[in-house]
MOPAC internal coordinates of N, CA, C and O (Angstrom, degrees):
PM7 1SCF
backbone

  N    0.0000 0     0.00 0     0.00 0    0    0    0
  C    1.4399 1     0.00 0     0.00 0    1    0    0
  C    1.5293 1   110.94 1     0.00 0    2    1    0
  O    1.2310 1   119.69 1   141.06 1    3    2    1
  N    1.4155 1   118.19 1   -38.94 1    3    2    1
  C    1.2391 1   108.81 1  -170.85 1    5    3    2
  C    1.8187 1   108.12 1   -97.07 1    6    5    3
  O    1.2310 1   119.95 1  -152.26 1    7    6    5
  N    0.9792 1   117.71 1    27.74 1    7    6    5
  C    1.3981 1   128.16 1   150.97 1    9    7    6
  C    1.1785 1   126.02 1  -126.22 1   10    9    7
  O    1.2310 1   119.63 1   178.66 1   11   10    9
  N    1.3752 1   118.30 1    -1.34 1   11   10    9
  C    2.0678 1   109.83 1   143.05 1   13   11   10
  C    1.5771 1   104.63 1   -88.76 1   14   13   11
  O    1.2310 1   122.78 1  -167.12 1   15   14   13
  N    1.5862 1   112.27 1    12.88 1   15   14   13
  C    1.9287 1   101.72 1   176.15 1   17   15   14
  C    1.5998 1    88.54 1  -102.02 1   18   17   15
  O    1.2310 1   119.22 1   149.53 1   19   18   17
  N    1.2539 1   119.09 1   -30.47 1   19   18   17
  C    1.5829 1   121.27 1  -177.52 1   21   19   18
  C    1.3894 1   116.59 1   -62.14 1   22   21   19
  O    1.2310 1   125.65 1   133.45 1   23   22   21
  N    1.4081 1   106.75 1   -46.55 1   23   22   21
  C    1.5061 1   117.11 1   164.32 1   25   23   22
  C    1.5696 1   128.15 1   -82.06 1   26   25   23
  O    1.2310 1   123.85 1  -176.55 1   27   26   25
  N    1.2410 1   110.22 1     3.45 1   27   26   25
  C    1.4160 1   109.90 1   147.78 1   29   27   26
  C    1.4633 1   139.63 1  -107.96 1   30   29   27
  O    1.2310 1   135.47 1   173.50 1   31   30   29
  N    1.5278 1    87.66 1    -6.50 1   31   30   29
  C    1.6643 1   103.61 1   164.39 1   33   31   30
  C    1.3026 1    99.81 1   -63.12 1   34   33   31
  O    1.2310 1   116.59 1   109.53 1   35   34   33
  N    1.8149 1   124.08 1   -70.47 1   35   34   33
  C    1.3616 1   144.27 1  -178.31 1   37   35   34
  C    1.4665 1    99.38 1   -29.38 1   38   37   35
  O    1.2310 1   110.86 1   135.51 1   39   38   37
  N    1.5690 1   134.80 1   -44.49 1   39   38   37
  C    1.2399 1   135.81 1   170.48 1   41   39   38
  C    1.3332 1   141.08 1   -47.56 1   42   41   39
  O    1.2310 1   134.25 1   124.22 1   43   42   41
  N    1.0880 1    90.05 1   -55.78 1   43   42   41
  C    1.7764 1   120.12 1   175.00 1   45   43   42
  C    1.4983 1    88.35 1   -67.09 1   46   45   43
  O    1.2310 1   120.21 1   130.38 1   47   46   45
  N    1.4620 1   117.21 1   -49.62 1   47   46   45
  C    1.9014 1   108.76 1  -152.76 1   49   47   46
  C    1.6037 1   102.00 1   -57.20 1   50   49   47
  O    1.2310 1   115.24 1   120.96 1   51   50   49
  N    1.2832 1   126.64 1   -59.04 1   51   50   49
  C    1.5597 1   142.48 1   146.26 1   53   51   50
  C    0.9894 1   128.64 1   -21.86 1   54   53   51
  O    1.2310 1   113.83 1   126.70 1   55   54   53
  N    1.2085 1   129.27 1   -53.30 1   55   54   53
  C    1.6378 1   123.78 1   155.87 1   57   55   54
  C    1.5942 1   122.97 1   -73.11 1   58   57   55
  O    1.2310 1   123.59 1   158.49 1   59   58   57
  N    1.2669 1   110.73 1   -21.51 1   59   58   57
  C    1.5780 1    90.90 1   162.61 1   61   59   58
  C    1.6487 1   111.45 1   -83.10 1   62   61   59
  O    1.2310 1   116.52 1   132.72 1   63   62   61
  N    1.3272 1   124.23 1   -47.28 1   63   62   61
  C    1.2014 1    90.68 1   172.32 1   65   63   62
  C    2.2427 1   138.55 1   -64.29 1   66   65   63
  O    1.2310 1   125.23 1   162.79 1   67   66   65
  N    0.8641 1   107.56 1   -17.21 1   67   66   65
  C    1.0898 1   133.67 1   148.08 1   69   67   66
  C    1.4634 1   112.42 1   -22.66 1   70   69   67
  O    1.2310 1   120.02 1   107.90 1   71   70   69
  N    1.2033 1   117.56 1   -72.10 1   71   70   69
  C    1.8111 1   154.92 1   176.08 1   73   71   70
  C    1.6188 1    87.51 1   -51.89 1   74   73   71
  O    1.2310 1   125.56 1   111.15 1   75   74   73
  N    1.4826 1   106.93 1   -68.85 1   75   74   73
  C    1.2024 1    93.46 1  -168.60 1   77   75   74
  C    1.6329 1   140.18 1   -83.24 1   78   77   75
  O    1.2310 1   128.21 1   163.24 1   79   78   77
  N    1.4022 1   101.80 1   -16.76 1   79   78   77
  C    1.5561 1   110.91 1   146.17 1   81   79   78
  C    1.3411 1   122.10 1   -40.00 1   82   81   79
  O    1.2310 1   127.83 1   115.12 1   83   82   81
  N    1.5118 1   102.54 1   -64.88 1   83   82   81
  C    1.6493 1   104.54 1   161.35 1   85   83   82
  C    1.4559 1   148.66 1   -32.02 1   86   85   83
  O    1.2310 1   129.40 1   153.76 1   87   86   85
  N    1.4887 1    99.49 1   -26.24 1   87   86   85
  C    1.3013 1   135.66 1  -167.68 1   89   87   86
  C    1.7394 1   107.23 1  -101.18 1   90   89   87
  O    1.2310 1   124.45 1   150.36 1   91   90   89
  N    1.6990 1   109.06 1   -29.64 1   91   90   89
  C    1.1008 1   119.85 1   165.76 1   93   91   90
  C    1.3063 1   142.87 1   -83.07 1   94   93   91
  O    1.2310 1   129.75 1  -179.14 1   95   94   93
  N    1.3647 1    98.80 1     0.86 1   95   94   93
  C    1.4127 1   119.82 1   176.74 1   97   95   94
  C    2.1916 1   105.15 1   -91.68 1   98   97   95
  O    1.2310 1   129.95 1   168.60 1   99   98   97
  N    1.3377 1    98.42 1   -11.40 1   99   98   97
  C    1.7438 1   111.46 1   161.64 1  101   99   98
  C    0.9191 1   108.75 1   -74.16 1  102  101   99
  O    1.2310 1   132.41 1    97.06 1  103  102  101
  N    0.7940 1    93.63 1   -82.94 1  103  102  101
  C    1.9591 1   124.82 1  -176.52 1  105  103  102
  C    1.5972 1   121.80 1   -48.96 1  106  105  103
  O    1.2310 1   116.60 1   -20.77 1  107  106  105
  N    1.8407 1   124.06 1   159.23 1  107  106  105
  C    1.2056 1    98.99 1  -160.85 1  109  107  106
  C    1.5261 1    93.15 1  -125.46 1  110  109  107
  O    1.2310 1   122.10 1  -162.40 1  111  110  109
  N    1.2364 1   113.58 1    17.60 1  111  110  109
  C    1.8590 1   133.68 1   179.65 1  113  111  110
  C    0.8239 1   107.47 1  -110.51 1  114  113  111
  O    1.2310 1   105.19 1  -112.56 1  115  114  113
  N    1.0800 1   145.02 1    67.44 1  115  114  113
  C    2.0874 1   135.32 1   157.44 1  117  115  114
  C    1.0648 1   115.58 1   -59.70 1  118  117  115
  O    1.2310 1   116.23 1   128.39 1  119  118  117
  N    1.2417 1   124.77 1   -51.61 1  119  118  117
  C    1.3338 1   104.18 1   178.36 1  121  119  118
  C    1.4770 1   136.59 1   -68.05 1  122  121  119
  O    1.2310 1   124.27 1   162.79 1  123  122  121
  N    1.3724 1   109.41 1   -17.21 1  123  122  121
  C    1.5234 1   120.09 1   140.95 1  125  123  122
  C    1.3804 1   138.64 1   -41.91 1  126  125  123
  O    1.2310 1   133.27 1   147.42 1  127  126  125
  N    1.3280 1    91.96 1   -32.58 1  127  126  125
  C    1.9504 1   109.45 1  -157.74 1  129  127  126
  C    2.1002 1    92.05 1   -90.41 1  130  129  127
  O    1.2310 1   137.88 1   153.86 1  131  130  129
  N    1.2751 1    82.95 1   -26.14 1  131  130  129
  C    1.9099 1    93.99 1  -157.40 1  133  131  130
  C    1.5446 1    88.61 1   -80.98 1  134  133  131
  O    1.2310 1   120.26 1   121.84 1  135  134  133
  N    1.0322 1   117.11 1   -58.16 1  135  134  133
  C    1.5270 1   123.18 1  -178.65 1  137  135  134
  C    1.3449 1    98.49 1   -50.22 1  138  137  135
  O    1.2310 1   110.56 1   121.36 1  139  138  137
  N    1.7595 1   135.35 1   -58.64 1  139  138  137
  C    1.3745 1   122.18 1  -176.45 1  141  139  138
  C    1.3753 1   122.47 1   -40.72 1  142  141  139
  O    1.2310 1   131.42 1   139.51 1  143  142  141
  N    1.8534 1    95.56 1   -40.49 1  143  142  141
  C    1.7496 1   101.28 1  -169.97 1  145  143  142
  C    1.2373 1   102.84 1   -85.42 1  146  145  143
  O    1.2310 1   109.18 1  -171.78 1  147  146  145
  N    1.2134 1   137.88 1     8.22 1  147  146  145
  C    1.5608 1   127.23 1   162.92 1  149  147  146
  C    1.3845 1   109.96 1  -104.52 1  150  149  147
  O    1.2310 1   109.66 1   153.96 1  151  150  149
  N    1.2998 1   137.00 1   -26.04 1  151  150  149
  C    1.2601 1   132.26 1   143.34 1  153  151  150
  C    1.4255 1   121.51 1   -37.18 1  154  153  151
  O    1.2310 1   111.69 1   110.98 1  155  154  153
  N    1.1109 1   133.27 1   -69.02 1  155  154  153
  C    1.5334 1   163.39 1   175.38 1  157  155  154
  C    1.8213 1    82.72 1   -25.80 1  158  157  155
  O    1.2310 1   127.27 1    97.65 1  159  158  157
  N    1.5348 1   103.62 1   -82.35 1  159  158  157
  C    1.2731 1   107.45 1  -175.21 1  161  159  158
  C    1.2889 1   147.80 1   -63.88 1  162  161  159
  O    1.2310 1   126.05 1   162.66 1  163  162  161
  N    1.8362 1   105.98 1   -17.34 1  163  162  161
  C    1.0729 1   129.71 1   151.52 1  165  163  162
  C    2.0592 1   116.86 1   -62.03 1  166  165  163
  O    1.2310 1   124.56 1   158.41 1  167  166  165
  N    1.0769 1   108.85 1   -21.59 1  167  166  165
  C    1.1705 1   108.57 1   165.44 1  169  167  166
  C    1.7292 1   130.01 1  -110.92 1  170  169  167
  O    1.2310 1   133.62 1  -163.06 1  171  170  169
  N    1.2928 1    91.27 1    16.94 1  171  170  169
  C    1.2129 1    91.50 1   174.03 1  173  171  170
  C    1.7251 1    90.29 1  -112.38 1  174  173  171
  O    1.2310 1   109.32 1   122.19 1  175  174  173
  N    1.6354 1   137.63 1   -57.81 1  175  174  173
  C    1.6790 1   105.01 1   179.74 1  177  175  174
  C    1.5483 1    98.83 1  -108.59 1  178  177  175
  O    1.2310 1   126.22 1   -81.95 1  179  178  177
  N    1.3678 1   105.64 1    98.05 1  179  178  177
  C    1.6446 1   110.60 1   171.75 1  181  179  178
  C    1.4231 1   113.85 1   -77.70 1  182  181  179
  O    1.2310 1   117.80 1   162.09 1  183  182  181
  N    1.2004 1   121.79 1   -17.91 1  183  182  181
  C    1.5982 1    98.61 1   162.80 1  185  183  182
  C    1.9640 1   109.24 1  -109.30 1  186  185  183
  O    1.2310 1   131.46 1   168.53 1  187  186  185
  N    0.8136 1    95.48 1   -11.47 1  187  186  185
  C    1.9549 1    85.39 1   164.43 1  189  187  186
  C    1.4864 1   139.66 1   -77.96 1  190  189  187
  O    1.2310 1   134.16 1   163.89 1  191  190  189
  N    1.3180 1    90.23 1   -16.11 1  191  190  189
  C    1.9162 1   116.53 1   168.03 1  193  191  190
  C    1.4056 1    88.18 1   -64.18 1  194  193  191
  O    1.2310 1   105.19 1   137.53 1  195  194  193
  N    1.2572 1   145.01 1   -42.47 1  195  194  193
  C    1.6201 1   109.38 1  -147.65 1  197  195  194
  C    1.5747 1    84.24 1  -127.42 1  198  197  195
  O    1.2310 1   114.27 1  -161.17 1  199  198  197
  N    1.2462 1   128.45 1    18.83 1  199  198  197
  C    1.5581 1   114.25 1   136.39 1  201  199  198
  C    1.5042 1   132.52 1   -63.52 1  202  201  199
  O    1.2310 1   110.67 1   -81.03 1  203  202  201
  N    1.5444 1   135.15 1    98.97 1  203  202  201
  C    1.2967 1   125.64 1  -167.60 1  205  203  202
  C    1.8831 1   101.53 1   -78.99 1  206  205  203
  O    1.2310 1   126.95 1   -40.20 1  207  206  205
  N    1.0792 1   104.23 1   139.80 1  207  206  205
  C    1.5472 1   126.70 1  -162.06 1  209  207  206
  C    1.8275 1    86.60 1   -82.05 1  210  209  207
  O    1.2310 1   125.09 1   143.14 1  211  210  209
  N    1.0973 1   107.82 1   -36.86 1  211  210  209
  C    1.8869 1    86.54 1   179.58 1  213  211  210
  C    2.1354 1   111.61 1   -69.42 1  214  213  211
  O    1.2310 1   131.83 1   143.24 1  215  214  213
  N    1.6408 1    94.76 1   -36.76 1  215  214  213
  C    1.7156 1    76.73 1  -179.74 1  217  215  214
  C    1.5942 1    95.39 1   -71.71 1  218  217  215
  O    1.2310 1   103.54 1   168.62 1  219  218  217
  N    1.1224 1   147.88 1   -11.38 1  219  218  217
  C    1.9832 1   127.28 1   165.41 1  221  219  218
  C    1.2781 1   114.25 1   -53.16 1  222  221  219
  O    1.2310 1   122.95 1   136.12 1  223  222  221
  N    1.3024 1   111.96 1   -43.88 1  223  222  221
  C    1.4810 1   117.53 1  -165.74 1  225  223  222
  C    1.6193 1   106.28 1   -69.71 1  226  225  223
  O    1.2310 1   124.32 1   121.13 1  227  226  225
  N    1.6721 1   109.32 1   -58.87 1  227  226  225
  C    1.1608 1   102.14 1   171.51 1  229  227  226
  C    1.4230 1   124.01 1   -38.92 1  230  229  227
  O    1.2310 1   122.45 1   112.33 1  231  230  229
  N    1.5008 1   112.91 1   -67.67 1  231  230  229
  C    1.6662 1   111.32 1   164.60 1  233  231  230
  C    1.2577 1   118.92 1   -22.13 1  234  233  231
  O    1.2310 1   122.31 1   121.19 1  235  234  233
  N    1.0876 1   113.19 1   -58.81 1  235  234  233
  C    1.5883 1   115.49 1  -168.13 1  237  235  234
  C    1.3201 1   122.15 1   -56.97 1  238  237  235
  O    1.2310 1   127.13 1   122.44 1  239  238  237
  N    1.5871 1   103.88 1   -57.56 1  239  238  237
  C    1.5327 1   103.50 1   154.26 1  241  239  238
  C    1.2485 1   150.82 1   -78.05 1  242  241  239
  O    1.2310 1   120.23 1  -173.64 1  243  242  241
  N    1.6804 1   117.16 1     6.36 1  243  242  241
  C    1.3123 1   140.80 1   143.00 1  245  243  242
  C    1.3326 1   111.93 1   -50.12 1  246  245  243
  O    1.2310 1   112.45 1   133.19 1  247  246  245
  N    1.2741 1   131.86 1   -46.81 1  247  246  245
  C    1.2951 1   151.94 1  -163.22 1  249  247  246
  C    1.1671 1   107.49 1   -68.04 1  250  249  247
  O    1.2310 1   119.12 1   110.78 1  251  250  249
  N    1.5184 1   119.29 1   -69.22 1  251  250  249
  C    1.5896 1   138.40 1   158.77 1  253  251  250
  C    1.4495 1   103.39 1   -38.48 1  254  253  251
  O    1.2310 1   111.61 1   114.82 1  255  254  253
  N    1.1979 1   133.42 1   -65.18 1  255  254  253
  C    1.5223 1   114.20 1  -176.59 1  257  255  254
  C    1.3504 1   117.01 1   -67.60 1  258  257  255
  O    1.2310 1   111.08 1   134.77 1  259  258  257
  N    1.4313 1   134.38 1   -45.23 1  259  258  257
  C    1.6707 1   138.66 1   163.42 1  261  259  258
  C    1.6881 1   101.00 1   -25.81 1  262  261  259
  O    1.2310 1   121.27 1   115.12 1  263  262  261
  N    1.6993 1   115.19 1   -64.88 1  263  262  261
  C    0.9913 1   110.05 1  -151.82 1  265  263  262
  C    1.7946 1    97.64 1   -79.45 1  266  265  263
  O    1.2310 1   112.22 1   147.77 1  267  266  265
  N    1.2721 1   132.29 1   -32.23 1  267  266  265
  C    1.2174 1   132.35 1   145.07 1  269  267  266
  C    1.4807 1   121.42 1   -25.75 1  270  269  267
  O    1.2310 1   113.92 1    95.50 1  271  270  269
  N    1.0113 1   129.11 1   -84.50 1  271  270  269
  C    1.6107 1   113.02 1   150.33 1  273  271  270
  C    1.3121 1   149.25 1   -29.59 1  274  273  271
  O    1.2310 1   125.29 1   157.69 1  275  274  273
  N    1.0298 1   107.44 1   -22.31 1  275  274  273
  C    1.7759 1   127.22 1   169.48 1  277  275  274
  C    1.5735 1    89.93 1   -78.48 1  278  277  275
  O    1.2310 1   114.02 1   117.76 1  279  278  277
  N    1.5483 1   128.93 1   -62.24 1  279  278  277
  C    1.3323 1   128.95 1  -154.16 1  281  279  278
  C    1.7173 1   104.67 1   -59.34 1  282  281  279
  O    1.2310 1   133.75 1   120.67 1  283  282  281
  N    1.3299 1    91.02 1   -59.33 1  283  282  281
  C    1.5950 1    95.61 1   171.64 1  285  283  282
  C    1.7761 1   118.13 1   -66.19 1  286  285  283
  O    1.2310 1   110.29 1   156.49 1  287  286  285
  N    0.9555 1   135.85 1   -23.51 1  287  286  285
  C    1.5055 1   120.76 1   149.27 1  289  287  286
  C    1.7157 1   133.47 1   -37.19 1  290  289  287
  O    1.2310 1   145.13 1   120.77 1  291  290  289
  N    1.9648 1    68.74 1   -59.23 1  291  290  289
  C    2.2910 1    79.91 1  -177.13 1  293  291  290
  C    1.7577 1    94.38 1   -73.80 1  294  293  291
  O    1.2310 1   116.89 1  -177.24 1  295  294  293
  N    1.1143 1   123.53 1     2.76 1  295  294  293
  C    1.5549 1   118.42 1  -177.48 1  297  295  294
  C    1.9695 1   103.31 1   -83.30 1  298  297  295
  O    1.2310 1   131.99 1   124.36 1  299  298  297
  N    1.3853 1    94.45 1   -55.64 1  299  298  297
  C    1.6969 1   114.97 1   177.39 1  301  299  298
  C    1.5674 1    94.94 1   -58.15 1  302  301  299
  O    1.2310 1    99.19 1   135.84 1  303  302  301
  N    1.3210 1   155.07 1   -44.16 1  303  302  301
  C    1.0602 1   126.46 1  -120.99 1  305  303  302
  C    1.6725 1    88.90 1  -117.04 1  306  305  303
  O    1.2310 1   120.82 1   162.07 1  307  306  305
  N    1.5100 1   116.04 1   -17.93 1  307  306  305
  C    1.3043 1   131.66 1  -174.47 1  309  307  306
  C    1.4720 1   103.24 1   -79.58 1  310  309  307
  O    1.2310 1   120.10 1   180.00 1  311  310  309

């Protein structure tokens, strides 16, 4: 669960700036506008921004092999 919330933070983070590039092609401040939309989004997931998506993955597939090993234990021991 908390790496489809990681990857939808990563989503949102990209499409707002995105939005706001877009927005900068009006406008004659981008780097204002870009800074807003990373603010904006920085306050909308303040603790999922500073989850790095490679230690999830690792976890995740640490997990899968642990519990892989457990399976094959109670498999050996049966």
């Amino acid at each position: 669960m908390i790496v489809t919330a990681k990857y939808r933070e990563r989503f949102e983070y990209h499409i707002t700036r995105a939005r706001a590039i877009m927005e900068s092609f009006v406008s004659e401040s981008n780097v204002a506008i870009l800074s807003d939309s990373v603010r904006r989004h920085n306050e909308r997931f303040p603790v999922l921004r500073r989850v790095r998506t490679y230690v999830l993955w690792i976890s995740f597939h640490g997990l899968i092999a642990v519990g892989g090993m457990i399976l094959t234990m109670i498999a050996l021991i049966r």
